[in-house]
mmCIF file as Biopython writes it, N, C-alpha, C and O atoms, coordinates in Angstrom:
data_model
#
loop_
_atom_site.group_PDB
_atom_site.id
_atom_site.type_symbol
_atom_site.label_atom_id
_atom_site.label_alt_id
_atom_site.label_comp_id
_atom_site.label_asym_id
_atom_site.label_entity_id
_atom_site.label_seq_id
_atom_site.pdbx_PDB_ins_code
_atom_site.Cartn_x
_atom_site.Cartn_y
_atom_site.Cartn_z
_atom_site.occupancy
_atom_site.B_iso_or_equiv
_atom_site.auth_seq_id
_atom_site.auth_asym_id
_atom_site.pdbx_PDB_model_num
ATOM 1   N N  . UNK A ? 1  ? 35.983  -30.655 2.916   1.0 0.0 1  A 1 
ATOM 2   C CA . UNK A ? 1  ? 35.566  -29.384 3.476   1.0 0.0 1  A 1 
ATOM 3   C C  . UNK A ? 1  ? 35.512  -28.345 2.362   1.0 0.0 1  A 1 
ATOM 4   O O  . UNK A ? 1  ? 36.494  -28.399 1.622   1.0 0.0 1  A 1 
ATOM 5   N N  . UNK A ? 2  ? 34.681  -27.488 2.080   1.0 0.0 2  A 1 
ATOM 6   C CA . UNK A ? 2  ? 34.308  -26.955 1.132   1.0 0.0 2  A 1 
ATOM 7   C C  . UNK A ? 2  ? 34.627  -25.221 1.893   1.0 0.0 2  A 1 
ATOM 8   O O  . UNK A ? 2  ? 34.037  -24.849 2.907   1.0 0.0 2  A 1 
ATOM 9   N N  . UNK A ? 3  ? 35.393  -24.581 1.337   1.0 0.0 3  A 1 
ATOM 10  C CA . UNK A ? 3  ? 35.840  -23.122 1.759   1.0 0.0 3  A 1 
ATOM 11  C C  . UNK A ? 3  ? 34.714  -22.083 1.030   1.0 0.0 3  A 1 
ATOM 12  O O  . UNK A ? 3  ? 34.097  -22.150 -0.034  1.0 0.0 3  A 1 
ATOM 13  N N  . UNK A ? 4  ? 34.748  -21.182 2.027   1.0 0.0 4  A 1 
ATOM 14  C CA . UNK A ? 4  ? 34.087  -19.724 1.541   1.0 0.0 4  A 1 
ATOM 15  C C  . UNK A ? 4  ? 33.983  -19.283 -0.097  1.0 0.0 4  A 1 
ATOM 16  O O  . UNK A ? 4  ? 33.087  -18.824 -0.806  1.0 0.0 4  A 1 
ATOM 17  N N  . UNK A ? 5  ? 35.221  -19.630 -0.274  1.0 0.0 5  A 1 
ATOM 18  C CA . UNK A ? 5  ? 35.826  -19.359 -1.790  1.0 0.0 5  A 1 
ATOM 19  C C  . UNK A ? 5  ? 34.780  -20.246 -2.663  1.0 0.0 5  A 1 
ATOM 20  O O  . UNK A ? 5  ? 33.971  -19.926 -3.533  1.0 0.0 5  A 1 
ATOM 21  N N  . UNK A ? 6  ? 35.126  -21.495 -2.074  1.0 0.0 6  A 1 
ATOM 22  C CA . UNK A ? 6  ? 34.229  -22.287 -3.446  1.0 0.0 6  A 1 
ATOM 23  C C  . UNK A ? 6  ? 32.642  -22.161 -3.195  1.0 0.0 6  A 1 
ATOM 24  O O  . UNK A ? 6  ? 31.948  -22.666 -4.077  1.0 0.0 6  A 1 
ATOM 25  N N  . UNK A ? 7  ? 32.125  -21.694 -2.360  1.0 0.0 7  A 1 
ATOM 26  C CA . UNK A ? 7  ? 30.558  -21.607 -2.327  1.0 0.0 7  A 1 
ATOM 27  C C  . UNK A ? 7  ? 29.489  -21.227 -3.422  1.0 0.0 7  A 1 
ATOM 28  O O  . UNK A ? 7  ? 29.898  -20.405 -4.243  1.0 0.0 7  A 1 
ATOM 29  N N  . UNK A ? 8  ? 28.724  -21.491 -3.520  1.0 0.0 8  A 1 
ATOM 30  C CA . UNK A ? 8  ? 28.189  -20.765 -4.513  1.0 0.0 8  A 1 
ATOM 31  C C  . UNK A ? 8  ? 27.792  -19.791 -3.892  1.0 0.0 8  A 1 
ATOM 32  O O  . UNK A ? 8  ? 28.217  -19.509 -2.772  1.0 0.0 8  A 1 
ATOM 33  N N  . UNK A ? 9  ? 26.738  -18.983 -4.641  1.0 0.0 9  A 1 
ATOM 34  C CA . UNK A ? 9  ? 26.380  -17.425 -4.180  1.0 0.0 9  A 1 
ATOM 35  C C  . UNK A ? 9  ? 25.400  -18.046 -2.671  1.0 0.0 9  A 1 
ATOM 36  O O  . UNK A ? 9  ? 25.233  -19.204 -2.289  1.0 0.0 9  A 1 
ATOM 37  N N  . UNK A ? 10 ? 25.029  -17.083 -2.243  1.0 0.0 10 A 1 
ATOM 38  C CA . UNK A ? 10 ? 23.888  -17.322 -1.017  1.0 0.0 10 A 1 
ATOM 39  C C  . UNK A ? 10 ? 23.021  -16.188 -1.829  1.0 0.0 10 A 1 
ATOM 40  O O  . UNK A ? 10 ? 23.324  -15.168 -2.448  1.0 0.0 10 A 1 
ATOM 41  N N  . UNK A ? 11 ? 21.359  -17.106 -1.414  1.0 0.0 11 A 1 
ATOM 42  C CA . UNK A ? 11 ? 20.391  -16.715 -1.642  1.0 0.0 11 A 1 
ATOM 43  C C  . UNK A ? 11 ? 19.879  -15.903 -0.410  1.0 0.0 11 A 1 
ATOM 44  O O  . UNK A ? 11 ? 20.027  -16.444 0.685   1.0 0.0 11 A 1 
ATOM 45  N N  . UNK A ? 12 ? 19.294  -14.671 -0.456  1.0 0.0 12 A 1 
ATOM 46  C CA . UNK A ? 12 ? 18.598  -13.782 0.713   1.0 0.0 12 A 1 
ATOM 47  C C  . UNK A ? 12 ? 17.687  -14.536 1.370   1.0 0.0 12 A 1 
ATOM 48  O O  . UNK A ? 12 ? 16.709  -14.659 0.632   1.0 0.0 12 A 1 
ATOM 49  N N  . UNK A ? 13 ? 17.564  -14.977 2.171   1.0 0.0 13 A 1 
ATOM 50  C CA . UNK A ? 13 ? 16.782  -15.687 3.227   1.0 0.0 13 A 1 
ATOM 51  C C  . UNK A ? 13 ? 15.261  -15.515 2.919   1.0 0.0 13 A 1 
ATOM 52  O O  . UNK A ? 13 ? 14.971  -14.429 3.421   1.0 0.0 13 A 1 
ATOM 53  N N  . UNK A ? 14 ? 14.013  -16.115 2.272   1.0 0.0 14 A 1 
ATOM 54  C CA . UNK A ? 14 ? 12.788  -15.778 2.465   1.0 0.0 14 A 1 
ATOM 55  C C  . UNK A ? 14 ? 12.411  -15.350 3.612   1.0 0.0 14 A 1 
ATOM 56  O O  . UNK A ? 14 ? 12.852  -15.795 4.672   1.0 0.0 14 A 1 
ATOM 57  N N  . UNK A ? 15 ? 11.099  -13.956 3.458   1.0 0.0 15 A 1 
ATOM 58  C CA . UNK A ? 15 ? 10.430  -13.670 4.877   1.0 0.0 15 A 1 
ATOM 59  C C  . UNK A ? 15 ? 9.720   -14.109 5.081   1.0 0.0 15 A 1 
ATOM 60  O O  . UNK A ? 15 ? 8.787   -14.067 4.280   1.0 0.0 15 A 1 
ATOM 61  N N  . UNK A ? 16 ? 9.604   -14.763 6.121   1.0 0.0 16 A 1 
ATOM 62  C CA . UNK A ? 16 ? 8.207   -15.336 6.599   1.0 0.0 16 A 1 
ATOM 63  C C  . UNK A ? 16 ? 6.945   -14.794 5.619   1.0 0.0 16 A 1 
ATOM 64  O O  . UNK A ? 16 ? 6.832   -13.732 5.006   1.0 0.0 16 A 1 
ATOM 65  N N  . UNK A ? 17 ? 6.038   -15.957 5.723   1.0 0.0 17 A 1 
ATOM 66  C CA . UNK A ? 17 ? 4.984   -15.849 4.974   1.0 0.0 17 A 1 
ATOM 67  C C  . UNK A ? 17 ? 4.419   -15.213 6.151   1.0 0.0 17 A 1 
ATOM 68  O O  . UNK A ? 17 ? 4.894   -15.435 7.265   1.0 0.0 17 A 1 
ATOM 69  N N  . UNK A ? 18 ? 3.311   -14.338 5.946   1.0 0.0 18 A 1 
ATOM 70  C CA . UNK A ? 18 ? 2.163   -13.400 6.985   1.0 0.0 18 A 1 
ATOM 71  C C  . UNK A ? 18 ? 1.047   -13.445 6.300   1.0 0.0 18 A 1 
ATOM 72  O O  . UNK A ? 18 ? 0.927   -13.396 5.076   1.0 0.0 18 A 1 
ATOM 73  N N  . UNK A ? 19 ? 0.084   -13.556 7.242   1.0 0.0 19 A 1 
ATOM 74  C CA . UNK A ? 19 ? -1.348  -13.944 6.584   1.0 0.0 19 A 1 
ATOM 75  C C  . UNK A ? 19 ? -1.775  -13.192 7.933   1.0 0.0 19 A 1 
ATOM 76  O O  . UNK A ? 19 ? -1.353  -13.276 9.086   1.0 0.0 19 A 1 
ATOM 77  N N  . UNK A ? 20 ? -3.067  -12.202 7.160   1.0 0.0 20 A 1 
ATOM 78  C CA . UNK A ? 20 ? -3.842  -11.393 7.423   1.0 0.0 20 A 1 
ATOM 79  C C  . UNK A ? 20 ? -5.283  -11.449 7.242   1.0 0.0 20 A 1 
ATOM 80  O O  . UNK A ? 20 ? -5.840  -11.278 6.158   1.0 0.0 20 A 1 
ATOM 81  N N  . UNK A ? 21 ? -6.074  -11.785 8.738   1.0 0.0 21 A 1 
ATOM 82  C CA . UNK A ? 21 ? -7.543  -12.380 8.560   1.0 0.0 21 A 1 
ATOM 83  C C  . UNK A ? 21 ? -7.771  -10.339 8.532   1.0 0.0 21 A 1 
ATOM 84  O O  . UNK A ? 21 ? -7.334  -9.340  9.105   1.0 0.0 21 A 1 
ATOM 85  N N  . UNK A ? 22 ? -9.008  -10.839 7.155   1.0 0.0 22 A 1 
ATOM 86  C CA . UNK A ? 22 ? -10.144 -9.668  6.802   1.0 0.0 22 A 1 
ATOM 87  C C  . UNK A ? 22 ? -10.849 -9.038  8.149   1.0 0.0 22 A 1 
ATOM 88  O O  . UNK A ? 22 ? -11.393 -9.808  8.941   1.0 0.0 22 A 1 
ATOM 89  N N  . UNK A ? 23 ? -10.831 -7.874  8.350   1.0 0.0 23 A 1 
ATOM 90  C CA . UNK A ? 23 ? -11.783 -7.488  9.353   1.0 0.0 23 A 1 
ATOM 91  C C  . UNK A ? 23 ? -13.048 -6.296  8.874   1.0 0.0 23 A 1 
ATOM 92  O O  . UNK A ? 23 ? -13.166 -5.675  7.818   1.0 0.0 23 A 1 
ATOM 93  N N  . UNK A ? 24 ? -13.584 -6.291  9.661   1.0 0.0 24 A 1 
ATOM 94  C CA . UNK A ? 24 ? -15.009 -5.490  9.431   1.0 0.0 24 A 1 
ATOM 95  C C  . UNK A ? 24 ? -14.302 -4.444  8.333   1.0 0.0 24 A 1 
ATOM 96  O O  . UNK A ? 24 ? -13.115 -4.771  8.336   1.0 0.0 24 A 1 
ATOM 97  N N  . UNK A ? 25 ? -14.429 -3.672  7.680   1.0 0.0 25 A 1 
ATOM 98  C CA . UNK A ? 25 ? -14.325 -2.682  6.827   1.0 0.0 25 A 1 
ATOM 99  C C  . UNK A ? 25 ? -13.151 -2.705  6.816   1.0 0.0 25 A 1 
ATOM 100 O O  . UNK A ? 25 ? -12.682 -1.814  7.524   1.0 0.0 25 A 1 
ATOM 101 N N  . UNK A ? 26 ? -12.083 -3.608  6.109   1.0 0.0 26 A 1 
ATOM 102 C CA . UNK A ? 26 ? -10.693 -3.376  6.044   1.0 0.0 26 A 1 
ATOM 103 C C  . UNK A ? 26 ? -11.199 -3.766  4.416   1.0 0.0 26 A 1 
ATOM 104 O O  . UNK A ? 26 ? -12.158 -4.459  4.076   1.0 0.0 26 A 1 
ATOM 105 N N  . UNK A ? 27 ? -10.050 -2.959  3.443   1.0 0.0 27 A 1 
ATOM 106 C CA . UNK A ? 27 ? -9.755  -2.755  2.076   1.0 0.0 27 A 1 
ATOM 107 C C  . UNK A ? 27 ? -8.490  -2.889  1.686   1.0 0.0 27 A 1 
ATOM 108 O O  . UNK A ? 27 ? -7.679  -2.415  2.482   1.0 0.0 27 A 1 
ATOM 109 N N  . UNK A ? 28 ? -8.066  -3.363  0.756   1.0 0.0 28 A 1 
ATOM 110 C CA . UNK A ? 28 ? -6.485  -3.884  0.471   1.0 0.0 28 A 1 
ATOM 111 C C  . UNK A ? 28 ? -5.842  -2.633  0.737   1.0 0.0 28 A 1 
ATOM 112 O O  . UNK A ? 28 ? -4.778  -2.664  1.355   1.0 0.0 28 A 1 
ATOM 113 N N  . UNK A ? 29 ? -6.491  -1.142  0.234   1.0 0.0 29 A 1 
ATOM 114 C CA . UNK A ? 29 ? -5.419  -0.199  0.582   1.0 0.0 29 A 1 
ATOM 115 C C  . UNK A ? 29 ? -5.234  -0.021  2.590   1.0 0.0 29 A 1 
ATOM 116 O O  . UNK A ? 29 ? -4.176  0.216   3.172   1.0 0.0 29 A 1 
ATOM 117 N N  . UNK A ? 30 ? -5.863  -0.115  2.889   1.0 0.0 30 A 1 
ATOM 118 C CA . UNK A ? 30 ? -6.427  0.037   4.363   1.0 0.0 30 A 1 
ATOM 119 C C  . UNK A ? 30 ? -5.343  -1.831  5.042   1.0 0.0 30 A 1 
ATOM 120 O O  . UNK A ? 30 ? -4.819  -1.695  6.148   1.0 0.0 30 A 1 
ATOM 121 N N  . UNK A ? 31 ? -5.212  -2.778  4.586   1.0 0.0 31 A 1 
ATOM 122 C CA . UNK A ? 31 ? -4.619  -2.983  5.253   1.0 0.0 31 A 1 
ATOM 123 C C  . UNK A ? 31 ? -3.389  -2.922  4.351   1.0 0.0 31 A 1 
ATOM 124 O O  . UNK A ? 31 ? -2.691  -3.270  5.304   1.0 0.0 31 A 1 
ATOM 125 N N  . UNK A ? 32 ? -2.548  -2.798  3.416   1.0 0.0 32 A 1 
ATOM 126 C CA . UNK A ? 32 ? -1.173  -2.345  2.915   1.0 0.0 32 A 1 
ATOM 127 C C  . UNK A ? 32 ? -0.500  -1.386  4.198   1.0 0.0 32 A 1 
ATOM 128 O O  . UNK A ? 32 ? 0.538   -1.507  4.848   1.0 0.0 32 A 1 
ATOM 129 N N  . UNK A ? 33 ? -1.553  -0.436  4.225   1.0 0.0 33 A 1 
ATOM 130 C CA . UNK A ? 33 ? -0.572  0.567   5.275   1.0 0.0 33 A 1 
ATOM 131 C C  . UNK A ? 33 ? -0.842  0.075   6.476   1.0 0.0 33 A 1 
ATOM 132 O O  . UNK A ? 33 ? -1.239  0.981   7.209   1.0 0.0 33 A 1 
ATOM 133 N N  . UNK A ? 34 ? -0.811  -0.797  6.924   1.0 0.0 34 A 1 
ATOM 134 C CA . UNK A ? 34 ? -1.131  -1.841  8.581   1.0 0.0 34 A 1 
ATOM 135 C C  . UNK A ? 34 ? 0.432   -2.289  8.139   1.0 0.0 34 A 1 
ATOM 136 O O  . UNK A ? 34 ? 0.609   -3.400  8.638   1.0 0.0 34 A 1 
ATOM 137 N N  . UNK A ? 35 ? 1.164   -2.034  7.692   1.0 0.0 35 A 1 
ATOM 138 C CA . UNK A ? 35 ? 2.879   -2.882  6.955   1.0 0.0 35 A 1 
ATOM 139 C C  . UNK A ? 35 ? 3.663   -1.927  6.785   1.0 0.0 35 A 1 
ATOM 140 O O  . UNK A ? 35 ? 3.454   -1.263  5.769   1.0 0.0 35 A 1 
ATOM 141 N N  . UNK A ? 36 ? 4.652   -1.569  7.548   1.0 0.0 36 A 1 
ATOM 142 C CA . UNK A ? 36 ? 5.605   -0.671  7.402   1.0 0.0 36 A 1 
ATOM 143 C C  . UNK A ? 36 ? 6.521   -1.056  6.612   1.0 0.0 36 A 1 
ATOM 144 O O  . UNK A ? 36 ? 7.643   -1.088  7.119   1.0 0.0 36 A 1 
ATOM 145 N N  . UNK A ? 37 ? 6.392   -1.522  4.973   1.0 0.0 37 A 1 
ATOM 146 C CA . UNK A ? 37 ? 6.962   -1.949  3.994   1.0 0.0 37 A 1 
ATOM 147 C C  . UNK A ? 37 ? 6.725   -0.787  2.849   1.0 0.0 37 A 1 
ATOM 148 O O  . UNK A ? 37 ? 5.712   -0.099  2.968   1.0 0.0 37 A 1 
ATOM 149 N N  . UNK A ? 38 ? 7.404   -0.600  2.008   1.0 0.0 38 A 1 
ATOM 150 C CA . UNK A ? 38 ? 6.763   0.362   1.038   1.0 0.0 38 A 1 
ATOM 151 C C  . UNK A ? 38 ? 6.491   -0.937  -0.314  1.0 0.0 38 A 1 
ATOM 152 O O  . UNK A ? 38 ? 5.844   -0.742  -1.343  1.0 0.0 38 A 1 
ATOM 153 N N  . UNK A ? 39 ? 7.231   -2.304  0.103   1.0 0.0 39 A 1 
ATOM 154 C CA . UNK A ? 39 ? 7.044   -3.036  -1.316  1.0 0.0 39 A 1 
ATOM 155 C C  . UNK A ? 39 ? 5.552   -4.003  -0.974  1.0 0.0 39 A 1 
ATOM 156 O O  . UNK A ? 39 ? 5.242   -4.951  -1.695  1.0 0.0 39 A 1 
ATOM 157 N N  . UNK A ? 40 ? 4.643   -3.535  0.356   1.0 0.0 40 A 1 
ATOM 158 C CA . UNK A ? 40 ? 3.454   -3.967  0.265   1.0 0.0 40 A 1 
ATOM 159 C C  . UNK A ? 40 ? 2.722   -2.914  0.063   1.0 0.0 40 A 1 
ATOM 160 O O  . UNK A ? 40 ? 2.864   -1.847  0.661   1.0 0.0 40 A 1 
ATOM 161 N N  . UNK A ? 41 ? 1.517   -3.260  -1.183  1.0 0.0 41 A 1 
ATOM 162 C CA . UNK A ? 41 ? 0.798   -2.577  -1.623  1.0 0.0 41 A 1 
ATOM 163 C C  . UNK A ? 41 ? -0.670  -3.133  -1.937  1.0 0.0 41 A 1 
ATOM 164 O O  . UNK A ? 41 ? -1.066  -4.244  -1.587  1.0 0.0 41 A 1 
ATOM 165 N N  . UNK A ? 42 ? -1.276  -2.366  -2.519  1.0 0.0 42 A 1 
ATOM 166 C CA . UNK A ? 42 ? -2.583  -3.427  -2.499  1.0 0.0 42 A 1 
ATOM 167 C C  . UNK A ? 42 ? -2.981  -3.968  -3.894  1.0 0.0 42 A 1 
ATOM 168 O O  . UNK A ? 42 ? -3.830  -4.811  -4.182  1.0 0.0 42 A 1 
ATOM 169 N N  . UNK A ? 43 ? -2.266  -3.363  -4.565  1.0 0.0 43 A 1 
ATOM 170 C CA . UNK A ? 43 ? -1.581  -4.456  -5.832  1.0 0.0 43 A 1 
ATOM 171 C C  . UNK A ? 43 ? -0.933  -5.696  -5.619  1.0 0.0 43 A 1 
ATOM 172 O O  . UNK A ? 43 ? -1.232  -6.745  -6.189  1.0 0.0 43 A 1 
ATOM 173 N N  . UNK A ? 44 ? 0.222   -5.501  -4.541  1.0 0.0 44 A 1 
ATOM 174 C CA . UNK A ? 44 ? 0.659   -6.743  -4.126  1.0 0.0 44 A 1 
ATOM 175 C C  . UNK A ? 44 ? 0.010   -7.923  -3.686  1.0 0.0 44 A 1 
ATOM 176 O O  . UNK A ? 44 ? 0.166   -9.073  -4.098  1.0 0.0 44 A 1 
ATOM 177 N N  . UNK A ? 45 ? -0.861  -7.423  -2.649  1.0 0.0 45 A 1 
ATOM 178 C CA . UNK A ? 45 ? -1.957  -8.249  -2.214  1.0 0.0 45 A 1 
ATOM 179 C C  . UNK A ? 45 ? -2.841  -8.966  -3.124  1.0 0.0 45 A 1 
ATOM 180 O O  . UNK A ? 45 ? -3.236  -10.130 -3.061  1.0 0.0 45 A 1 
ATOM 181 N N  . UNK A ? 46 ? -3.096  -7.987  -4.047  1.0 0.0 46 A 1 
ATOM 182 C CA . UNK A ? 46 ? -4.404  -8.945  -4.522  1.0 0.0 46 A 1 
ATOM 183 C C  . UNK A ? 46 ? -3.607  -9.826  -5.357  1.0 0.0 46 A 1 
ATOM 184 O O  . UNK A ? 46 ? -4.063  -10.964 -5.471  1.0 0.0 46 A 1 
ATOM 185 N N  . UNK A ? 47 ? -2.122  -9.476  -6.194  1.0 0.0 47 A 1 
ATOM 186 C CA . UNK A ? 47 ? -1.430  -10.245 -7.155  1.0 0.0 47 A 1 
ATOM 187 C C  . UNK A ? 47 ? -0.976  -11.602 -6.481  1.0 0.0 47 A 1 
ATOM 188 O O  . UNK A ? 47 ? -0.914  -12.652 -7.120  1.0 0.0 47 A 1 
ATOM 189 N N  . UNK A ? 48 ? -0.628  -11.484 -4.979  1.0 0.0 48 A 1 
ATOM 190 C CA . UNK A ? 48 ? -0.368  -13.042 -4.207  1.0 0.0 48 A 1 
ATOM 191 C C  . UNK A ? 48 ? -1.179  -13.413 -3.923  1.0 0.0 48 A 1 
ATOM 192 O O  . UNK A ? 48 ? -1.101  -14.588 -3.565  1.0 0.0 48 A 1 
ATOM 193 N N  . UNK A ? 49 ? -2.311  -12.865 -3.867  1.0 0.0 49 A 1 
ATOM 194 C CA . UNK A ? 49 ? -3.620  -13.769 -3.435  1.0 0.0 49 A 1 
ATOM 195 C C  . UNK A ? 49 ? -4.496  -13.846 -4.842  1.0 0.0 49 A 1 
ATOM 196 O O  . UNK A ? 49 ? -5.687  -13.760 -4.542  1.0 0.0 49 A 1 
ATOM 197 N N  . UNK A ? 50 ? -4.399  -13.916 -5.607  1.0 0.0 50 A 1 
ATOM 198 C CA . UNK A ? 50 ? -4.843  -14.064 -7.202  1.0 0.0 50 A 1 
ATOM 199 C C  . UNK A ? 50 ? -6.402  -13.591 -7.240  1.0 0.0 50 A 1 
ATOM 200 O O  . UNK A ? 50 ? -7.331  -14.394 -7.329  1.0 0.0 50 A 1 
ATOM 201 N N  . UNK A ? 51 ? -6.574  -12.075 -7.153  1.0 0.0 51 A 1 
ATOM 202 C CA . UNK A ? 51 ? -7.904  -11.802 -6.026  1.0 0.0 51 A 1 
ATOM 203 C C  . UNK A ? 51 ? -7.898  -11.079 -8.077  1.0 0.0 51 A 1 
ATOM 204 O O  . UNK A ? 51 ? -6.947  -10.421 -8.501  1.0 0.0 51 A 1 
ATOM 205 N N  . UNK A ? 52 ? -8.932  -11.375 -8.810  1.0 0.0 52 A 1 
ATOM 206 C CA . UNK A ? 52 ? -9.233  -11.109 -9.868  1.0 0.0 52 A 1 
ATOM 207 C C  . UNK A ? 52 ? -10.399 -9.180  -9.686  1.0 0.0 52 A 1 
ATOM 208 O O  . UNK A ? 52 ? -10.886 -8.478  -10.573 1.0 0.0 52 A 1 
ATOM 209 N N  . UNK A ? 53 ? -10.399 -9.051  -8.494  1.0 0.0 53 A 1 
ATOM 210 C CA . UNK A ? 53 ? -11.416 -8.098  -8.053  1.0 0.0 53 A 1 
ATOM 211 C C  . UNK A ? 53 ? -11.065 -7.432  -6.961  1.0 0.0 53 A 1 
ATOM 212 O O  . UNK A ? 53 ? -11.715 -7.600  -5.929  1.0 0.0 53 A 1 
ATOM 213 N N  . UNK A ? 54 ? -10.249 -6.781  -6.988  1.0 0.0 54 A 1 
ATOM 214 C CA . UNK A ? 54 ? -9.866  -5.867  -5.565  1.0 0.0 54 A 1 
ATOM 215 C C  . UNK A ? 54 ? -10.717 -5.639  -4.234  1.0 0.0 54 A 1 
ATOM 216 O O  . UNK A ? 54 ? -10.525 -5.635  -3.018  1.0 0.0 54 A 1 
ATOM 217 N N  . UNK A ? 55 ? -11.955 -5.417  -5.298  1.0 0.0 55 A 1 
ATOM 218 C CA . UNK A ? 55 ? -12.624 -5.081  -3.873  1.0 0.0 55 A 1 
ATOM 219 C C  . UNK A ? 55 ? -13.791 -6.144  -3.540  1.0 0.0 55 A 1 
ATOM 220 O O  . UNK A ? 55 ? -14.876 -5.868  -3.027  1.0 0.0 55 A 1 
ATOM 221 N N  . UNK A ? 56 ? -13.338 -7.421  -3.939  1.0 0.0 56 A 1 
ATOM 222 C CA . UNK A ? 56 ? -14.402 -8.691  -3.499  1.0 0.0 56 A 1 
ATOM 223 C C  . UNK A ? 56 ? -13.216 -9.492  -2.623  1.0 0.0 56 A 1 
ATOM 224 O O  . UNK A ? 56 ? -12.626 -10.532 -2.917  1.0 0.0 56 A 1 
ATOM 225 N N  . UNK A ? 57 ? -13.085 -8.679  -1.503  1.0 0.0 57 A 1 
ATOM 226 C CA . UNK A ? 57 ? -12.243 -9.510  -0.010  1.0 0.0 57 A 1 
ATOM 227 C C  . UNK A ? 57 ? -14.055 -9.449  0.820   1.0 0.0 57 A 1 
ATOM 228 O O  . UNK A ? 57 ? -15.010 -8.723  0.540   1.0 0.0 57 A 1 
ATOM 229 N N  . UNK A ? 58 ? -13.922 -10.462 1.801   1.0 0.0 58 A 1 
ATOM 230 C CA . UNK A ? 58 ? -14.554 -10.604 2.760   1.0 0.0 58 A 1 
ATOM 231 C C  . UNK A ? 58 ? -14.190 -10.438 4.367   1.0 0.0 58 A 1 
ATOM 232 O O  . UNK A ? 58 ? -13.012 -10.408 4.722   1.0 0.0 58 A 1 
ATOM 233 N N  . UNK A ? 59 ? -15.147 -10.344 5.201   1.0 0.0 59 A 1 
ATOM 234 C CA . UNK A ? 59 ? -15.192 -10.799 6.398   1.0 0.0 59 A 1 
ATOM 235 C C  . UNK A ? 59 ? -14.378 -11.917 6.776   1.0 0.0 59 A 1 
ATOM 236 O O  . UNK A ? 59 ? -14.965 -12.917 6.361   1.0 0.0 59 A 1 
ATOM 237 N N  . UNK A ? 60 ? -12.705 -12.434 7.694   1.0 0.0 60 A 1 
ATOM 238 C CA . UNK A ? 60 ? -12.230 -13.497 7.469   1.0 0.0 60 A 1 
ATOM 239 C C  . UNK A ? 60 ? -11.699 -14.059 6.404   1.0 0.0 60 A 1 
ATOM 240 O O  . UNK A ? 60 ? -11.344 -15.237 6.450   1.0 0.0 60 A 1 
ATOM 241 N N  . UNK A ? 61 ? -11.575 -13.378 5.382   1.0 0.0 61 A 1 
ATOM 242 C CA . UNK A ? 61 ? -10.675 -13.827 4.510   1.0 0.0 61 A 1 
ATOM 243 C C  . UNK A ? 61 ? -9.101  -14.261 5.054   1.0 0.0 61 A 1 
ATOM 244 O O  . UNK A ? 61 ? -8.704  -13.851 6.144   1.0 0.0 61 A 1 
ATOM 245 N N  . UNK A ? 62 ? -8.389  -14.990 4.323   1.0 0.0 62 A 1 
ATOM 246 C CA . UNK A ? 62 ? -7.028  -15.162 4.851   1.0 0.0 62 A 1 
ATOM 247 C C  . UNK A ? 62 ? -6.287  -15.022 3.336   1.0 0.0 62 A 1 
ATOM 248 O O  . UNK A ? 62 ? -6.382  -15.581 2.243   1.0 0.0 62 A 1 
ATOM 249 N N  . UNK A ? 63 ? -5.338  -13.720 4.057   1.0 0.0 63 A 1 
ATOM 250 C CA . UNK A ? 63 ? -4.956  -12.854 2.680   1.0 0.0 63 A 1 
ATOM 251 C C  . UNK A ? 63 ? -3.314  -13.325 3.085   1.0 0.0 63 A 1 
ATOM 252 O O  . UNK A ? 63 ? -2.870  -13.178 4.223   1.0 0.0 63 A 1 
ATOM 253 N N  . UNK A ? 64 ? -2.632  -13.825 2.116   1.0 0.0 64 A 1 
ATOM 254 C CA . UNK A ? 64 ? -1.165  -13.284 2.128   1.0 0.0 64 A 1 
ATOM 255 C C  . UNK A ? 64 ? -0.433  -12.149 2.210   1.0 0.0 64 A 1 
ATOM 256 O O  . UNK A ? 64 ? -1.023  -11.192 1.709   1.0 0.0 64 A 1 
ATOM 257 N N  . UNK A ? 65 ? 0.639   -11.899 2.658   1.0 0.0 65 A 1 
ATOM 258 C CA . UNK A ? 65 ? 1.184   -10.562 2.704   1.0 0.0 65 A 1 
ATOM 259 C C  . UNK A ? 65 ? 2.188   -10.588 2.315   1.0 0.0 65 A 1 
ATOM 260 O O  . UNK A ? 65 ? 3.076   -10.916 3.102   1.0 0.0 65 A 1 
ATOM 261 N N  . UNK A ? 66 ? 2.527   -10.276 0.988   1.0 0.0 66 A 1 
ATOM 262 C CA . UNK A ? 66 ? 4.233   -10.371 0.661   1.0 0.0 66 A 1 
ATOM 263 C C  . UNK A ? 66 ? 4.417   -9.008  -0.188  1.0 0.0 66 A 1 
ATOM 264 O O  . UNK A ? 66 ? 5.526   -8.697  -0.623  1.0 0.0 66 A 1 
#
């Protein structure tokens, strides 16, 4: 039986992955604030989705949200 004491550290639980389909005139800044997060941004977005062009999202795209 292994006690509290000897544990190693605990890691913070990952959040769910969230994926966000593109809609008619949505823009990474436009959906960032759809996220009551301040650490999603639309930097974030395009950096997890390896989007080399901010503003080449589409119709239906399936964007990560972290």
């Amino acid at each position: 039986m292994v006690n509290a004491a000897q544990a190693g550290p605990k890691t913070p639980p990952k959040r769910p992955q969230r994926i966000y389909v593109v809609q008619s005139s949505d823009n990474l800044t436009s959906i960032a604030r759809l996220f009551d997060d301040p650490n999603i941004t639309w930097q974030s977005i395009a950096h997890v989705n390896h989007l080399p062009d901010a503003n080449m999202i589409h119709l239906g795209d399936k964007l990560v949200i972290a």
